[in-house]
C-alpha positions as CSV (number, residue, x, y, z in Angstrom):
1,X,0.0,0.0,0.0
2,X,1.6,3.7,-0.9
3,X,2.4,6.4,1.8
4,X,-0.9,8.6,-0.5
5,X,-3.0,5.4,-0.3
6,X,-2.3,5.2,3.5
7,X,-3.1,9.2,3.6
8,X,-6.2,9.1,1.8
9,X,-7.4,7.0,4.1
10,X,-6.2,8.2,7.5
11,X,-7.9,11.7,6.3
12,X,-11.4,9.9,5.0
13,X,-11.3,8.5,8.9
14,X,-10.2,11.3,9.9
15,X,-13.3,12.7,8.0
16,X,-15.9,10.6,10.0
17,X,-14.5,10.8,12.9
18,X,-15.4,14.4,12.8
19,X,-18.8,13.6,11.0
20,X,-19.8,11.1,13.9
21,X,-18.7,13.4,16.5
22,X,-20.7,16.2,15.1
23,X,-23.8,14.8,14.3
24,X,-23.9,12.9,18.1
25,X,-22.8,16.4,19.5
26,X,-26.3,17.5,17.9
27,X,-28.1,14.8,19.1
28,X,-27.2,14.9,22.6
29,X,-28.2,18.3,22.8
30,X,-31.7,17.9,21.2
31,X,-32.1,14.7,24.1
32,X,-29.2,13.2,26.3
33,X,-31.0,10.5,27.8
34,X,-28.0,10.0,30.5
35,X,-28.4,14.0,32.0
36,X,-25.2,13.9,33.3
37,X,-25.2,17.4,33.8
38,X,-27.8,20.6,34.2
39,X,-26.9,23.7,32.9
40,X,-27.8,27.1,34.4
41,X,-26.9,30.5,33.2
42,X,-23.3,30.0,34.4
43,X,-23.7,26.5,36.6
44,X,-22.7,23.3,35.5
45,X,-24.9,20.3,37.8
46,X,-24.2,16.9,38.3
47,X,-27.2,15.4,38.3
48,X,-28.9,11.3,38.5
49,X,-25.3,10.5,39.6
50,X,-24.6,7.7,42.2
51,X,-20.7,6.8,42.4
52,X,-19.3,3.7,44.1
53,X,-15.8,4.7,45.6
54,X,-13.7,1.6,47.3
55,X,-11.3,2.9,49.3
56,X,-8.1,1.1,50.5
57,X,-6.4,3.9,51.3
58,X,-7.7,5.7,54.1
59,X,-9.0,3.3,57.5
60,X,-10.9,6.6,58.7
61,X,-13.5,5.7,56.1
62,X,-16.0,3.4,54.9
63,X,-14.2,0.7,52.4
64,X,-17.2,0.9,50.2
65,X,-18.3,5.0,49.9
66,X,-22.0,5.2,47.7
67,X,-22.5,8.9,47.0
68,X,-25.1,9.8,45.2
69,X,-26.7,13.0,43.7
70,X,-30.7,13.6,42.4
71,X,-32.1,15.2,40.1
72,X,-31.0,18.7,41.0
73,X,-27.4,17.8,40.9
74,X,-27.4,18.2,44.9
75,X,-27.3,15.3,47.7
76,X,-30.6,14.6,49.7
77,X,-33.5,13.5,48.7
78,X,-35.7,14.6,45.4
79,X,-37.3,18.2,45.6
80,X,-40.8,17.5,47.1
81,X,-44.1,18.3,45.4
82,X,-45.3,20.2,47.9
83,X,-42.3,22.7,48.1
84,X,-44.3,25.8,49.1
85,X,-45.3,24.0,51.8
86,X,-42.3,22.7,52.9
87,X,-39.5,23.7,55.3
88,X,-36.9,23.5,52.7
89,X,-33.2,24.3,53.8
90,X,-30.2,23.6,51.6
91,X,-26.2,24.0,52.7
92,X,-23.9,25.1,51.0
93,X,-20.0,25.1,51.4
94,X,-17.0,23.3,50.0
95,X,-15.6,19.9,50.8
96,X,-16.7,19.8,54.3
97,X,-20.1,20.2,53.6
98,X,-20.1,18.6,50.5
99,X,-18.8,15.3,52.5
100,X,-17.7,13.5,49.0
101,X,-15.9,11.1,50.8
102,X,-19.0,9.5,52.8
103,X,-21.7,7.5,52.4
104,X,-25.3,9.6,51.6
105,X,-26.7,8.0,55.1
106,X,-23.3,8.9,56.8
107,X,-22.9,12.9,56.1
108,X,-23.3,15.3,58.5
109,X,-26.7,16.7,56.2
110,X,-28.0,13.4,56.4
111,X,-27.4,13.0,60.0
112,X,-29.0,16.3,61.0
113,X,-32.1,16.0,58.7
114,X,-32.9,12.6,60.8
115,X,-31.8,14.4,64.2
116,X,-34.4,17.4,62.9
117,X,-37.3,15.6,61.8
118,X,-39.6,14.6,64.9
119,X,-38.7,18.8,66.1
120,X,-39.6,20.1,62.5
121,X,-42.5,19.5,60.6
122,X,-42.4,18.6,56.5
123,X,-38.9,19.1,56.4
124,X,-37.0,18.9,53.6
125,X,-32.9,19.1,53.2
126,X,-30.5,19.0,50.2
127,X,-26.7,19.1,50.3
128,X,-25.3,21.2,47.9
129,X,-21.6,21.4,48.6
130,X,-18.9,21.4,46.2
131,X,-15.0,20.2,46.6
132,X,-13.0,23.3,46.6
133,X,-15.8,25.8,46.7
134,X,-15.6,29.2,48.1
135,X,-17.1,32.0,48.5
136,X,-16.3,32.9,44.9
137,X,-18.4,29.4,43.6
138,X,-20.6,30.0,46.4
139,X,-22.2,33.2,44.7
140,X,-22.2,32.1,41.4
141,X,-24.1,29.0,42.9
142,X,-26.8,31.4,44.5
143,X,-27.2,33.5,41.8
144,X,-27.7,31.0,39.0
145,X,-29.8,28.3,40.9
146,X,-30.3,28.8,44.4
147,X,-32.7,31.9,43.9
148,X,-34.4,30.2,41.1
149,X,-35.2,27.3,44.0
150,X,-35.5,29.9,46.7
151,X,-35.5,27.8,49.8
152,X,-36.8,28.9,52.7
153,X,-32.9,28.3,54.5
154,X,-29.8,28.6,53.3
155,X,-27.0,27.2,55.9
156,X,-23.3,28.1,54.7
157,X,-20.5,26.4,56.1
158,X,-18.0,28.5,55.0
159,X,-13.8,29.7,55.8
160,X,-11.2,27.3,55.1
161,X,-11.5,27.9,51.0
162,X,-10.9,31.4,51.3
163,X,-7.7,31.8,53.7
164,X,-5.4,33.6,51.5
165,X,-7.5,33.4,48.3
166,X,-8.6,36.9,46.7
167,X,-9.7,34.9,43.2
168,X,-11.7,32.2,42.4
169,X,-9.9,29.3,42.8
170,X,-9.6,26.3,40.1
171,X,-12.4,24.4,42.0
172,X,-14.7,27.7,41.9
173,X,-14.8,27.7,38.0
174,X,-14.7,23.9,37.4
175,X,-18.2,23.5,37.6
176,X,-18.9,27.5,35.9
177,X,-19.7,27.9,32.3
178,X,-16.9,30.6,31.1
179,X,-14.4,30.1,34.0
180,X,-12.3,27.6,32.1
181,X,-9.0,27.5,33.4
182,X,-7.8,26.1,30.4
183,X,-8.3,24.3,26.6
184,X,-9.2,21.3,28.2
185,X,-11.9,22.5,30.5
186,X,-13.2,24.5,27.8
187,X,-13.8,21.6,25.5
188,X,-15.6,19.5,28.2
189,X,-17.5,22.0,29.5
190,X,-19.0,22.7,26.5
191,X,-19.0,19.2,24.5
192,X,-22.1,16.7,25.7
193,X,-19.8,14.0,24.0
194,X,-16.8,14.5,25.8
195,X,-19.1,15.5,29.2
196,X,-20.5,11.9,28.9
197,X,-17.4,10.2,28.2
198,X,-15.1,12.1,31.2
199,X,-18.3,11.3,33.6
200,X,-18.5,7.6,32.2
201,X,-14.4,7.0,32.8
202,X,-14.6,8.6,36.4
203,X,-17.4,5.8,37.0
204,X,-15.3,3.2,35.9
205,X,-12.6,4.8,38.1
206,X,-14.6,5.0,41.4
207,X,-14.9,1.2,40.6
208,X,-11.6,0.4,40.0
209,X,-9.4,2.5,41.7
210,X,-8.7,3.3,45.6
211,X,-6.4,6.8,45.2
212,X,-9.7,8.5,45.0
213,X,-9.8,9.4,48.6
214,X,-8.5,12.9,50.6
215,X,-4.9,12.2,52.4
216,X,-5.2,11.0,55.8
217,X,-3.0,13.0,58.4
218,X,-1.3,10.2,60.7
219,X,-0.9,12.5,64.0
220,X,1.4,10.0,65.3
221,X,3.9,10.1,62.3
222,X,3.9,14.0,62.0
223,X,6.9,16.2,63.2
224,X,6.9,19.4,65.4
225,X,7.2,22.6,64.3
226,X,8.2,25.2,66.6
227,X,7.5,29.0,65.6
228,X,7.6,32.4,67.9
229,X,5.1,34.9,68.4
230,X,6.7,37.2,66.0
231,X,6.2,34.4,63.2
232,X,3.1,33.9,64.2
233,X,2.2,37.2,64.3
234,X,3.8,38.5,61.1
235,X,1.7,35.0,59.3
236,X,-1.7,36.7,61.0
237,X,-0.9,40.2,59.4
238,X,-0.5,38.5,55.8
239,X,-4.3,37.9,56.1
240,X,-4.9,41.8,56.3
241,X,-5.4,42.1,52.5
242,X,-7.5,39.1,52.6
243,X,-10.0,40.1,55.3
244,X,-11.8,43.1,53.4
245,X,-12.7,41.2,50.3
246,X,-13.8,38.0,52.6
247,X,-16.1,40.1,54.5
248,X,-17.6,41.8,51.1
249,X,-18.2,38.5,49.6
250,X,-20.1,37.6,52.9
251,X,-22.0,40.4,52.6
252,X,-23.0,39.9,49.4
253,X,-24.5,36.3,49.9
254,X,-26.5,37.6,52.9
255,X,-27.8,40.4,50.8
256,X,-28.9,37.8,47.6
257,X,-30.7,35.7,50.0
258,X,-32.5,38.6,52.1
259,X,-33.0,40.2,48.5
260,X,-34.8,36.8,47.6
261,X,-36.6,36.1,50.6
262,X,-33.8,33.5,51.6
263,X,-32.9,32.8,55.6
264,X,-29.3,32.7,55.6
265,X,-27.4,30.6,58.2
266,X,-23.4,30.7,58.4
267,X,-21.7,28.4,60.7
268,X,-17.8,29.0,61.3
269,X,-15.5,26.6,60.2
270,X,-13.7,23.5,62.5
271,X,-10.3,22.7,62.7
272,X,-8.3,20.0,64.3
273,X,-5.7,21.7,65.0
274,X,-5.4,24.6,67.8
275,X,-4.7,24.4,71.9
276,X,-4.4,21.5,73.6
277,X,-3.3,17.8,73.0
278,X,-5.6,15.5,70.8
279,X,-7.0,12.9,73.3
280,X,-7.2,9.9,71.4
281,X,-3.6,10.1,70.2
282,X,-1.7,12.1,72.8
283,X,-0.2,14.2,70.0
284,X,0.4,18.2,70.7
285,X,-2.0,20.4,68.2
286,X,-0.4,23.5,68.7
287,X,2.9,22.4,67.6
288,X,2.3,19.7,65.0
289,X,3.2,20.7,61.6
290,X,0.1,20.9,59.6
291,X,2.6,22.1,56.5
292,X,2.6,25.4,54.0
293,X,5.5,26.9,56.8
294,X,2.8,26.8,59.7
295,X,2.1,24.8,62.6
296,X,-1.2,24.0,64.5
297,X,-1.4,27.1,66.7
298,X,-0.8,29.2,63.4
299,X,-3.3,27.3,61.5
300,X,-6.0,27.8,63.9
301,X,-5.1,31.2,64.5
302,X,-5.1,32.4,61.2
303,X,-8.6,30.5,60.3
304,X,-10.4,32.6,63.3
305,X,-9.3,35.7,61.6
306,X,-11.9,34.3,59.0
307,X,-14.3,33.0,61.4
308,X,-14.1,35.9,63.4
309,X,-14.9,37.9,60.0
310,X,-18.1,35.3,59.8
311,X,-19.2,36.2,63.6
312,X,-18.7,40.1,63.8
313,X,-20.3,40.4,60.0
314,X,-23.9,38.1,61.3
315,X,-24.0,40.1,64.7
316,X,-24.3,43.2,63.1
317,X,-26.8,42.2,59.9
318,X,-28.5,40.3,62.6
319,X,-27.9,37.1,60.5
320,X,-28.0,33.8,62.9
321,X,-24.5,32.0,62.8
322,X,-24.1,28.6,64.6
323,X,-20.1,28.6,66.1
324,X,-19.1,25.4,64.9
325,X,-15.3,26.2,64.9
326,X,-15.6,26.6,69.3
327,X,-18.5,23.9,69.6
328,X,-16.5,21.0,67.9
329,X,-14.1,18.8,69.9
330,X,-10.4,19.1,68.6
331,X,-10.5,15.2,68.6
332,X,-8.7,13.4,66.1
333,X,-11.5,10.6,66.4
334,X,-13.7,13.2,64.5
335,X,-11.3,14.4,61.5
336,X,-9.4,12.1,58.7
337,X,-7.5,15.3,58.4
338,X,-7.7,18.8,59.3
339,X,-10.7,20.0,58.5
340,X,-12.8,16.6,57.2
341,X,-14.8,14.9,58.9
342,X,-14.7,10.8,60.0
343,X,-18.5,9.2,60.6
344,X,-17.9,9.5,64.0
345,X,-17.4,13.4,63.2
346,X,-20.7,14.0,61.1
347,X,-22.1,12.6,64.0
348,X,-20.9,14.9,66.2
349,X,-21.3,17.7,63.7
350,X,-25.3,16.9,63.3
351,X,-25.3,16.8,67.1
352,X,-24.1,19.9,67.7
353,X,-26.2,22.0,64.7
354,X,-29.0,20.3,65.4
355,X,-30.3,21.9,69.0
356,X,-29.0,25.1,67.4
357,X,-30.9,25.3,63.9
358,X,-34.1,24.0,66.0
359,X,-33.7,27.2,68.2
360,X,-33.2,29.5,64.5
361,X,-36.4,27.6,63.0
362,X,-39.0,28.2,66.0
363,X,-38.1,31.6,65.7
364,X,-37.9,32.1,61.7
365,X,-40.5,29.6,60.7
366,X,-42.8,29.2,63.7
367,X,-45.4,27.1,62.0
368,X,-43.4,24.1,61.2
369,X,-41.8,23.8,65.0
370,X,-43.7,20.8,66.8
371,X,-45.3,22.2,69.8
């Protein structure tokens, strides 16, 4: 066969490749019977997911993790009929909230719907966290879905994505139509072939692979860092030009939901690390290198800048804010590392917001308080 045979017919595959690829491109726009994805104004939803994720790696977690999400591209159960009707509250956060990494009857949302239940009549509770998200993909999630929805509650669980972040990070504009990052982000945010494919191979990759799962921290094998109050204090200051813009994009989501008739709910964010020694392991939190030139002190120190942005911002727009970050035990039998939570610390997490959002619904939403 000649080199121009051979070339003739690479480009006449070439040719219906491109054919095929166009022609199902049309097709799966006009009906994509696997809705992989809804599309908002600028949101991207996952939606009529459920992933199987067998872990290997981490012993803080399930071996077999089933995380599913419905029709709205959120975790919880399908949006009710009678949604006027119903006390409807949806969270929103990053990881922490969006609790990837355990099983739908295992997350904290999950665990506080059951806890709230025989307080709150016809209630009704979606998990709409997203890995990575801050206040940057928080906004963008309000403005192009959320309101649309309008739920009576919003809780936001919100501070660790934006220490030291004054952009949208890569994990805000992942899942936002025209925040590509890059070429390749681009193409599969806008291609329903190459959507269905990418969410087809991370199926087959839950299924197959275990290094799908966030990195433990073993307390026992860490190392100490020592650093003195003038480190600690000059790392503190560094969060000056971060704290102004923080407190304007808080602002900003209390005003879209009070704008839309929204209840918004923050909580402050929990950390491992801070005073004291960690009970189950006997290991120092103050002093334990938690990495990125700080130790446990620092870490902690510097995250209440943000928390304290959080508390001081709700007092004075009279917005309720449940103190998780002073409320959660620094107990490593709660975390997998230092800001996710174990089983055990959903649990504890649904525990502890539970007698506290029952106090905020009496007094927002009377009517659907048991007497």
């Amino acid at each position: 066969m000649t080199k121009s045979s051979l070339r003739r017919k690479f480009l006449y595959f070439l040719y219906l490749l491109i054919v095929v690829f166009v022609l199902l491109e049309i097709a799966l726009r006009i009906y994509n019977p696997l809705h992989f994805r809804i599309r908002g104004n600028q949101i991207l939803l996952p939606i009529s997911q459920q992933l199987t994720i067998k872990n290997e790696i981490n012993p803080k977690l399930d071996s077999v993790i089933i995380n599913t999400r419905n029709g709205l591209g959120f975790r919880g159960p399908e949006k009710p009929a009678n949604w006027d009707s119903a006390l409807t509250l949806i969270t929103v956060g990053g990881s922490t909230t969006e609790c990837h990494f355990l099983s739908d009857n295992k997350t904290w949302e999950y665990q506080l719907e059951q806890l709230l239940k025989p307080a709150i009549k016809n209630l009704w509770l979606n998990n709409a966290g997203f890995d990575g998200h801050s206040t940057f993909g928080h906004q963008v999630l309000l403005n192009d879905y959320l309101i649309k929805l309008k739920p009576k509650i919003i809780l936001f669980y919100v501070g660790i994505n934006d220490v030291e972040n004054d952009q949208p990070s890569f994990h805000d504009e992942l899942n936002r139509r025209g925040g590509y990052s890059d070429l390749k982000h681009y193409l599969f945010n806008n291609s329903e072939v190459l959507n269905i494919g990418l969410n087809l191979a991370r199926g087959w990759r839950a299924q197959k692979m275990n290094n799908t799962t966030h990195a433990m921290i073993d307390l026992q094998k860490g190392t100490a860092r020592v650093m003195t109050e003038q480190q600690l204090a000059a790392r503190k200051e560094q969060q000056n030009k971060f704290l102004p813009g923080y407190e304007k994009r808080l602002g900003q989501l209390i005003d879209t939901c009070q704008r839309y008739g929204i209840t918004p709910v923050f909580m402050t964010q929990a950390l491992l690390f801070g005073q004291g020694t960690d009970s189950l392991t006997g290991v120092n939190l103050e002093t334990f290198d938690t990495g990125h030139g700080m130790n446990g002190r620092c870490e902690f120190e510097v995250l209440e800048l943000y928390n304290d942005v959080t508390r001081k911002l709700c007092a004075q727009k009279n917005v309720p804010v449940i103190d998780l970050a002073r409320l959660m035990p620094k107990n490593s039998l709660y975390f997998y590392d230092n800001v996710h939570f174990t089983n055990a610390g959903a649990g504890k997490m649904a525990a502890i917001i539970a007698p506290e959002l029952k106090g905020i619904i009496s007094r927002n939403f009377h009517s659907f308080a048991h007497e």
